[in-house]
MOPAC internal coordinates of N, CA, C and O (Angstrom, degrees):
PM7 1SCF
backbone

  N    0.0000 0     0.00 0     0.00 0    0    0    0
  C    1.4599 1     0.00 0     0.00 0    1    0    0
  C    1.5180 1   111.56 1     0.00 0    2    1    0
  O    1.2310 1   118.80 1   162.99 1    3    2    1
  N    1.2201 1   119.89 1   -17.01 1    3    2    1
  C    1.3177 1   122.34 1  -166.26 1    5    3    2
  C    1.6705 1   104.55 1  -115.06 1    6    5    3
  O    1.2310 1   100.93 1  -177.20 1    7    6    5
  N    0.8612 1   152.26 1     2.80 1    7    6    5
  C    1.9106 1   165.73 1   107.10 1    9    7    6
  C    1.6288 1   103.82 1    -8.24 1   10    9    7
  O    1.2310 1   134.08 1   -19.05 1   11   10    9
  N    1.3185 1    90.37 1   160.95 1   11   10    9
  C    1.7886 1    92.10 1   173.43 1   13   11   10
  C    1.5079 1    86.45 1   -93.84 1   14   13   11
  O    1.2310 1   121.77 1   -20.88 1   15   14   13
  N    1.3860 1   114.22 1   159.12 1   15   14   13
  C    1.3455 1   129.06 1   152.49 1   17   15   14
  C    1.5273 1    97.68 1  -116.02 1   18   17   15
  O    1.2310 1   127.77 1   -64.12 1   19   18   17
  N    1.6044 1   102.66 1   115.88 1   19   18   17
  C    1.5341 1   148.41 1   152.86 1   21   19   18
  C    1.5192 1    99.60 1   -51.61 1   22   21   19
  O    1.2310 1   125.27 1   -65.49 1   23   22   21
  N    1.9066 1   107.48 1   114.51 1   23   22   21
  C    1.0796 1    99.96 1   156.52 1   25   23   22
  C    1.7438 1   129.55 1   -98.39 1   26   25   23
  O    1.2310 1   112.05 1   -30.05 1   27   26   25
  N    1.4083 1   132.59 1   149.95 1   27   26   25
  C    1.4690 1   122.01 1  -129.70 1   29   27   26
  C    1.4101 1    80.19 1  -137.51 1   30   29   27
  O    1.2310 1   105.11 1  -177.39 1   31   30   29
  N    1.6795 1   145.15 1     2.61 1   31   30   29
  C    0.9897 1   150.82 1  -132.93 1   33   31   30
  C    1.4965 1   100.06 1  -139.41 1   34   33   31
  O    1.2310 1   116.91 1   -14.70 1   35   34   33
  N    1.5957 1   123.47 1   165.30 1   35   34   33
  C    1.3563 1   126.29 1   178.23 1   37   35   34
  C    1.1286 1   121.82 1   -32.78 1   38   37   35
  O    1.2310 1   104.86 1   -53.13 1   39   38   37
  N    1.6756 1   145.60 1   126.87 1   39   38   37
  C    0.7813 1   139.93 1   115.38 1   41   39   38
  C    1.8908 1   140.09 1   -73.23 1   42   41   39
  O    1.2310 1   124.33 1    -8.98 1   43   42   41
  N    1.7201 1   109.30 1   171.02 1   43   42   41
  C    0.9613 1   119.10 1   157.32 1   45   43   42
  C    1.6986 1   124.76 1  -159.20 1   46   45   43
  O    1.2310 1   131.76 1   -49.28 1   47   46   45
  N    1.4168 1    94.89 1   130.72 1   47   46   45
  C    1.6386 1    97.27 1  -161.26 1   49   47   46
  C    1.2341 1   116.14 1    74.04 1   50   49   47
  O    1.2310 1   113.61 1  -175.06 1   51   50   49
  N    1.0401 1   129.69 1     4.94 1   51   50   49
  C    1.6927 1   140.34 1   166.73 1   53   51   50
  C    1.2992 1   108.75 1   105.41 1   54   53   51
  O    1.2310 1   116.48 1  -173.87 1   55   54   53
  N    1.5691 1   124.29 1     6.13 1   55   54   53
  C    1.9355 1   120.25 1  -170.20 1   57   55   54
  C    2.3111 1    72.49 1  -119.44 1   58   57   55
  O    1.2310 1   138.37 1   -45.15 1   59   58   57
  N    2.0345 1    82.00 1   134.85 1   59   58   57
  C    1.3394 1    96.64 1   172.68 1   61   59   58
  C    1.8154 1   104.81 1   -78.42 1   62   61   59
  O    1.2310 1   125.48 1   -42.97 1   63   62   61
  N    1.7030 1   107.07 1   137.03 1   63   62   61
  C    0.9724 1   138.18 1   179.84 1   65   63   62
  C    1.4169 1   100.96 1  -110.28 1   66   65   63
  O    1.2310 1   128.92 1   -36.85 1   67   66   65
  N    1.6621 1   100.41 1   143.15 1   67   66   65
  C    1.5627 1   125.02 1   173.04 1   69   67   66
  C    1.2827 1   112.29 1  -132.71 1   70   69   67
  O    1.2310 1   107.58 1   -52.17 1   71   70   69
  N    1.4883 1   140.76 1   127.83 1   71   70   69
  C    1.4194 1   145.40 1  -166.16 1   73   71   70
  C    1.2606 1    91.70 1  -112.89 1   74   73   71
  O    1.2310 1   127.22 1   -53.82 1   75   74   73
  N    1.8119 1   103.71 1   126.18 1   75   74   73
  C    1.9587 1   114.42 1   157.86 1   77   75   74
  C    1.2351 1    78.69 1  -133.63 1   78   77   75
  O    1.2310 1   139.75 1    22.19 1   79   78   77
  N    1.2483 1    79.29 1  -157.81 1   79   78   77
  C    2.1089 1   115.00 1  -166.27 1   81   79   78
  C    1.7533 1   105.71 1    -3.10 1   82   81   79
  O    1.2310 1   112.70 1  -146.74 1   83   82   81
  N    1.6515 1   131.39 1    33.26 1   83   82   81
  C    0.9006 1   122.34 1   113.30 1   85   83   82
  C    1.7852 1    87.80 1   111.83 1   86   85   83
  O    1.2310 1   134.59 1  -150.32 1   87   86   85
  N    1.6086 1    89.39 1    29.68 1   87   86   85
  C    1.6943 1   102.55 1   162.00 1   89   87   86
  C    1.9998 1    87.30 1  -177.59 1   90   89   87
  O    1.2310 1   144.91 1   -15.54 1   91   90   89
  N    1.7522 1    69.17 1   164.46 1   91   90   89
  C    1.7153 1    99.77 1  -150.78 1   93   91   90
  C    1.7527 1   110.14 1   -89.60 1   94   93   91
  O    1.2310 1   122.23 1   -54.75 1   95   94   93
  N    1.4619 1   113.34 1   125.25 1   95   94   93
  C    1.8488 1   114.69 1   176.26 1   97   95   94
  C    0.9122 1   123.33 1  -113.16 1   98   97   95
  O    1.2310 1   111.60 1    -3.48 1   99   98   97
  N    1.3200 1   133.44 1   176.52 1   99   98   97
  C    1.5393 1   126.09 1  -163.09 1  101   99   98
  C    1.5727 1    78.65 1   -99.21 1  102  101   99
  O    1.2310 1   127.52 1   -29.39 1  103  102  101
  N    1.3162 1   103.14 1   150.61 1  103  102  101
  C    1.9052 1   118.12 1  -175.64 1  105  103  102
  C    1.4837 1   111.78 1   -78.56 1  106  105  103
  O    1.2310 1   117.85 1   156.00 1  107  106  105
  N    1.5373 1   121.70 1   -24.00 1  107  106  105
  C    1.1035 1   130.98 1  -155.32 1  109  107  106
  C    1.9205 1   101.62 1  -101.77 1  110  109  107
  O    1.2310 1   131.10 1   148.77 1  111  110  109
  N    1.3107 1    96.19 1   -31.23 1  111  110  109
  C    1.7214 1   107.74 1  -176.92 1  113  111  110
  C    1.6314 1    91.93 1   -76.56 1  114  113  111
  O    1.2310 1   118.85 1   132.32 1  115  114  113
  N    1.4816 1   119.79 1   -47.68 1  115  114  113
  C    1.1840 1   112.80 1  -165.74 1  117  115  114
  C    1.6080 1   114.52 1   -78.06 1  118  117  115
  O    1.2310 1   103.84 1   152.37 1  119  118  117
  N    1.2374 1   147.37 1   -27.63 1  119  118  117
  C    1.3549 1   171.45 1   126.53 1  121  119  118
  C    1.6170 1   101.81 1   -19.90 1  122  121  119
  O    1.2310 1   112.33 1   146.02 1  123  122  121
  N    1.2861 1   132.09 1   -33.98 1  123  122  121
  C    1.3847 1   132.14 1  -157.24 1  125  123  122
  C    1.6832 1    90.00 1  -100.43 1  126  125  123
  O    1.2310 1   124.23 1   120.35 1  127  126  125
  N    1.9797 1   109.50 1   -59.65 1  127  126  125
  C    1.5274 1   105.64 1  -178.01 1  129  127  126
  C    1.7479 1   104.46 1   -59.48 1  130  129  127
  O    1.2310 1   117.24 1   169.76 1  131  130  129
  N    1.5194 1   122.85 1   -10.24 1  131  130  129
  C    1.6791 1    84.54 1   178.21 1  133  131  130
  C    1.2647 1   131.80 1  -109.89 1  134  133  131
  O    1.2310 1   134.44 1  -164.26 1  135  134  133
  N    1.9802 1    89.68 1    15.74 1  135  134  133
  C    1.4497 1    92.77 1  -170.84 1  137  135  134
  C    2.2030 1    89.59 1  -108.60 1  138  137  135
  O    1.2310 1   128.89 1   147.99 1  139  138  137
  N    1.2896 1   100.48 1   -32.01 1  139  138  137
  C    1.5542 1   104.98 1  -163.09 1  141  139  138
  C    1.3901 1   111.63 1   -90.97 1  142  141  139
  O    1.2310 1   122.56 1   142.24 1  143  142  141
  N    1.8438 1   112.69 1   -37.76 1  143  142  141
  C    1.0801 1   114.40 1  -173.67 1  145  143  142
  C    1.4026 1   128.77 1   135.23 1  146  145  143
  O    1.2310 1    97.67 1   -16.48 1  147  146  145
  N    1.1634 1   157.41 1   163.52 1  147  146  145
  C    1.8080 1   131.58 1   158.38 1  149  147  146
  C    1.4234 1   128.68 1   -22.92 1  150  149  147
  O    1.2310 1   120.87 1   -51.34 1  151  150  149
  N    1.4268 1   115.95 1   128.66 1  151  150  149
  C    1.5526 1    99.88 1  -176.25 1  153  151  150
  C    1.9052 1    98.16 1   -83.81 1  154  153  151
  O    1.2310 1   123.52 1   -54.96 1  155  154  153
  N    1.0817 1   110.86 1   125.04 1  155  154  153
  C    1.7647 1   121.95 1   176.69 1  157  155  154
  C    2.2043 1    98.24 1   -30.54 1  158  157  155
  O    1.2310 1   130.59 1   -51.10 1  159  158  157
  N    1.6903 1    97.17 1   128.90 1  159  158  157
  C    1.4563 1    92.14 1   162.58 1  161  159  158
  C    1.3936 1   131.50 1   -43.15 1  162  161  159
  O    1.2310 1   120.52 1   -20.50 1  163  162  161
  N    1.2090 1   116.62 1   159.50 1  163  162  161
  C    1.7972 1   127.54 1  -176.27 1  165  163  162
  C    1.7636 1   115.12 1    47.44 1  166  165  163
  O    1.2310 1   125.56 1  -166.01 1  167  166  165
  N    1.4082 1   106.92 1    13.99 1  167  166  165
  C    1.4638 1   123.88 1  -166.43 1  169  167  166
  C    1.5842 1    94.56 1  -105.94 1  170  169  167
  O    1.2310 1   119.74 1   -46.51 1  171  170  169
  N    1.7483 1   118.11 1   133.49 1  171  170  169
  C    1.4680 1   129.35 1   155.43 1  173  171  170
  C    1.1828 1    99.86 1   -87.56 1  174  173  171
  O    1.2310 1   122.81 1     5.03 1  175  174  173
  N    1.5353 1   112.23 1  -174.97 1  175  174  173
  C    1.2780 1   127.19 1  -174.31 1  177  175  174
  C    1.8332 1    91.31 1  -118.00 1  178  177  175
  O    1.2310 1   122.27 1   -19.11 1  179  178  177
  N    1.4443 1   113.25 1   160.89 1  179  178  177
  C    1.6868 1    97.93 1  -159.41 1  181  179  178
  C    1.9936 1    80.20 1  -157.83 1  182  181  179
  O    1.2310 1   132.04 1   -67.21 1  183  182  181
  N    1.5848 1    94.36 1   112.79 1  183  182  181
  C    1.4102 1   107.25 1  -164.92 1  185  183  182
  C    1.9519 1    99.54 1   -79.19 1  186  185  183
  O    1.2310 1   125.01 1   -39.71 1  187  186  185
  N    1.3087 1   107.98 1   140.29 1  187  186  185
  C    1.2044 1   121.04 1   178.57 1  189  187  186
  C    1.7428 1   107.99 1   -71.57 1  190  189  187
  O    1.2310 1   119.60 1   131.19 1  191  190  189
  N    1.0573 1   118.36 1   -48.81 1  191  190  189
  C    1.3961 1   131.77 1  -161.35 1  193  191  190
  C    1.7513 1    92.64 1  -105.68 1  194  193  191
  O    1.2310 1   125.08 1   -24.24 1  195  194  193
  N    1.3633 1   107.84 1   155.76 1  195  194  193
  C    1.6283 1   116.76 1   168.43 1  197  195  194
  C    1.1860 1   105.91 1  -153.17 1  198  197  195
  O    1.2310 1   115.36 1   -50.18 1  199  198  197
  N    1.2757 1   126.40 1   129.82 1  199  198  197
  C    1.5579 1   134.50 1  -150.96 1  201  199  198
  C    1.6854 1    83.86 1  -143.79 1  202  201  199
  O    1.2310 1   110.39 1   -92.09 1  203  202  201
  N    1.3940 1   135.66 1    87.91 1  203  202  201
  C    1.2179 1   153.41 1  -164.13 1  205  203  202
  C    1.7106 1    98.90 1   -94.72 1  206  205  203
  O    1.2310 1   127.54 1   127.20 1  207  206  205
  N    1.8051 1   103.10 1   -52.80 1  207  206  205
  C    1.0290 1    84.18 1  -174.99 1  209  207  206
  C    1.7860 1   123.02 1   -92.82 1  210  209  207
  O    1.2310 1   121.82 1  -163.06 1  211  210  209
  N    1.3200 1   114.12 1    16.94 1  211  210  209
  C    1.7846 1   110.23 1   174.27 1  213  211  210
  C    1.0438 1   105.44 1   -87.82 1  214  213  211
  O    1.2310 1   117.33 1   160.53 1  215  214  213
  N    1.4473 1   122.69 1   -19.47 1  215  214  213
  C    1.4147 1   127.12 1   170.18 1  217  215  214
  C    1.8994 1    93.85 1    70.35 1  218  217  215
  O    1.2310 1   123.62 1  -145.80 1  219  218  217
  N    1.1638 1   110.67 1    34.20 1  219  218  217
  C    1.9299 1   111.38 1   145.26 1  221  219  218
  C    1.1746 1   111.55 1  -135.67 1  222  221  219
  O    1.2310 1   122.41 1     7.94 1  223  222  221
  N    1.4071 1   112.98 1  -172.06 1  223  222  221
  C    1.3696 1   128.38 1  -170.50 1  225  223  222
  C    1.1245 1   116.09 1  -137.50 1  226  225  223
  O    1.2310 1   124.97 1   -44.89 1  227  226  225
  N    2.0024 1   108.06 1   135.11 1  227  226  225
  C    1.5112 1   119.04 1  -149.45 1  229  227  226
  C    1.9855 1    79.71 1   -93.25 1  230  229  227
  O    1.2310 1   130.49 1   -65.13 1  231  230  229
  N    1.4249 1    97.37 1   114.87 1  231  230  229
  C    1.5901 1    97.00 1   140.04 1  233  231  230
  C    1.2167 1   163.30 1  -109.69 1  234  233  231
  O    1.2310 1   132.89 1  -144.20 1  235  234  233
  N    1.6481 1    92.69 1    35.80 1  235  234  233
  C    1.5763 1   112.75 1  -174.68 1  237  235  234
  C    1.5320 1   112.20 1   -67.89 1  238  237  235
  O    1.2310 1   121.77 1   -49.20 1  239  238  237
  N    1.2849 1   114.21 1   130.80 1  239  238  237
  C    1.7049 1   115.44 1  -177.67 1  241  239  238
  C    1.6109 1   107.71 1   -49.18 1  242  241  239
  O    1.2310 1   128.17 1   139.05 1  243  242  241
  N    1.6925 1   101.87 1   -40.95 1  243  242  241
  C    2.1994 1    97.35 1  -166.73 1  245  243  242
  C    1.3327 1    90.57 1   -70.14 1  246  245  243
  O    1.2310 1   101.23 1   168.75 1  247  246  245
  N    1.1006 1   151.77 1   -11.25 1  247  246  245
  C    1.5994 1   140.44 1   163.24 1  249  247  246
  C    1.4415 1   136.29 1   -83.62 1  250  249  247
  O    1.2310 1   123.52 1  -172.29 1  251  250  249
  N    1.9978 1   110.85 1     7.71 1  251  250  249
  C    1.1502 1   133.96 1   167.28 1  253  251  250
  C    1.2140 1   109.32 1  -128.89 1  254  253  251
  O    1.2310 1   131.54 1   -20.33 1  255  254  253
  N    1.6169 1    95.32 1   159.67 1  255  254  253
  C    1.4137 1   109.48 1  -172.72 1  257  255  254
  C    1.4341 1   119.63 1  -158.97 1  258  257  255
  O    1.2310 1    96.09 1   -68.34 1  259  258  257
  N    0.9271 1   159.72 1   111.66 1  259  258  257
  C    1.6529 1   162.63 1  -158.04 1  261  259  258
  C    1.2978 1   104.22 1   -60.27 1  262  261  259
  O    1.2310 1   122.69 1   -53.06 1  263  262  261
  N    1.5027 1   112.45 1   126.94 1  263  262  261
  C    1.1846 1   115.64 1   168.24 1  265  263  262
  C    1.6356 1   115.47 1  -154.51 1  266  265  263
  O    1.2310 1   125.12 1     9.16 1  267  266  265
  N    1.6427 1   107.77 1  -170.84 1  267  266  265
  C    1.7984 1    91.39 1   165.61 1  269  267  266
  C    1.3407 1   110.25 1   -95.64 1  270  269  267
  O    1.2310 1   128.23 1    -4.48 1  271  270  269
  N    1.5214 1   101.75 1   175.52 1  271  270  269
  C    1.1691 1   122.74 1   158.42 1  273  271  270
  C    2.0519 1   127.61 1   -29.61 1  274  273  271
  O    1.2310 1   133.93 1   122.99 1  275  274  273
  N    1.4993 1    90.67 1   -57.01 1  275  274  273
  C    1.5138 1   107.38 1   173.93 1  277  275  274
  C    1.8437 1   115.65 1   -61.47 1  278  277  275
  O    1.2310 1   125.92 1   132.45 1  279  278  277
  N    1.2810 1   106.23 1   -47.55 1  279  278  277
  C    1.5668 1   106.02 1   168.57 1  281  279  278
  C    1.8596 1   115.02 1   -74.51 1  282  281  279
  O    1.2310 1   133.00 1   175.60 1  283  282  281
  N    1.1066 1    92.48 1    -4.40 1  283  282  281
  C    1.8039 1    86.31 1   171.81 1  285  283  282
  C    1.5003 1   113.68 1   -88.99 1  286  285  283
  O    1.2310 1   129.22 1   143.20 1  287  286  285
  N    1.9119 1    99.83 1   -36.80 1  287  286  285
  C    2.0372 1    90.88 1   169.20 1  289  287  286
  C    1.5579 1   106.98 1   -76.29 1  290  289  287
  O    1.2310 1   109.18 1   150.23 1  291  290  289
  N    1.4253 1   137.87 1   -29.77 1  291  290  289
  C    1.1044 1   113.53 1   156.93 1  293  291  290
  C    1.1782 1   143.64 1   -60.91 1  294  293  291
  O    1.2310 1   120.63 1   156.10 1  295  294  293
  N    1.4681 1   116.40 1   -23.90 1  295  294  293
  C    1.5752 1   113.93 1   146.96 1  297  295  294
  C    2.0192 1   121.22 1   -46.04 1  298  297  295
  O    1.2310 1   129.68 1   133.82 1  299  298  297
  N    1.2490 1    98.93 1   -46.18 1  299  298  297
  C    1.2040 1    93.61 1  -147.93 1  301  299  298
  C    1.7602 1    94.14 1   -70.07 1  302  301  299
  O    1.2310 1   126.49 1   148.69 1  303  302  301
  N    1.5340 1   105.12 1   -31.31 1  303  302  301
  C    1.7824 1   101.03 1   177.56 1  305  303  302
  C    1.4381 1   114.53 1   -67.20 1  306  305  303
  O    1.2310 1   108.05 1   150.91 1  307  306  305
  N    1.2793 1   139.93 1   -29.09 1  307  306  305
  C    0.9321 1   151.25 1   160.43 1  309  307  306
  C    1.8202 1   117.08 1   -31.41 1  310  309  307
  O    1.2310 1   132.15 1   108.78 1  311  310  309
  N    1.4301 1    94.14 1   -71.22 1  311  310  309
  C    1.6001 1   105.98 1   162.98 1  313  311  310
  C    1.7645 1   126.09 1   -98.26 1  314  313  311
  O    1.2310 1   129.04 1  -138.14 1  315  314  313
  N    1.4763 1   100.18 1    41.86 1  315  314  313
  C    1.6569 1    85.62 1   160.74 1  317  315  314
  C    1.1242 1   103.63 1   -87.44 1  318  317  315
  O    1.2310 1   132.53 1   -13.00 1  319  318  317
  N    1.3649 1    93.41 1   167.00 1  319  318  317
  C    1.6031 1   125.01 1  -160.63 1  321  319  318
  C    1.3030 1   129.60 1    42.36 1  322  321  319
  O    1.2310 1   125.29 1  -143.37 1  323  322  321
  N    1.5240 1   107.44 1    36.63 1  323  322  321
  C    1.5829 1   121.71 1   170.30 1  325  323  322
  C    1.7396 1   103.07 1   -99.53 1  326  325  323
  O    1.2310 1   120.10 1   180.00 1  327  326  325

């Protein structure tokens, strides 16, 4: 439970996508609302882990978390070149 879960499934633009009712979601937004709940308005989801070089994406909910926009480019400077 505590591992990234690697998504192995469609992407687009590099964030894994899942298609229902006949349009396409990010896997990780949708995986997070059904285990955590609504992600809060004007709020992204802001990945704990970054695995740059497996080239997938962890969509385990304990490795997301709602945030803004502004704390996501400070995430991302934080961990370049991880």
């Amino acid at each position: 439970a505590g591992g990234c879960w690697f998504w192995t499934g469609a992407t687009s633009s590099n964030y894994p996508v899942v298609t229902f009712s006949g349009s396409a979601h990010y896997a990780h937004r949708v995986v997070y609302e059904l285990v955590k709940g609504p992600i809060p308005p004007g709020l992204i989801l802001l990945h704990a882990c970054r695995h740059k070089s497996t080239g997938s994406t962890c969509v385990n909910p304990a490795h997301l978390r709602p945030g803004t926009h502004k704390e996501n480019a400070a995430d991302r400077v934080a961990h370049r070149g991880r």
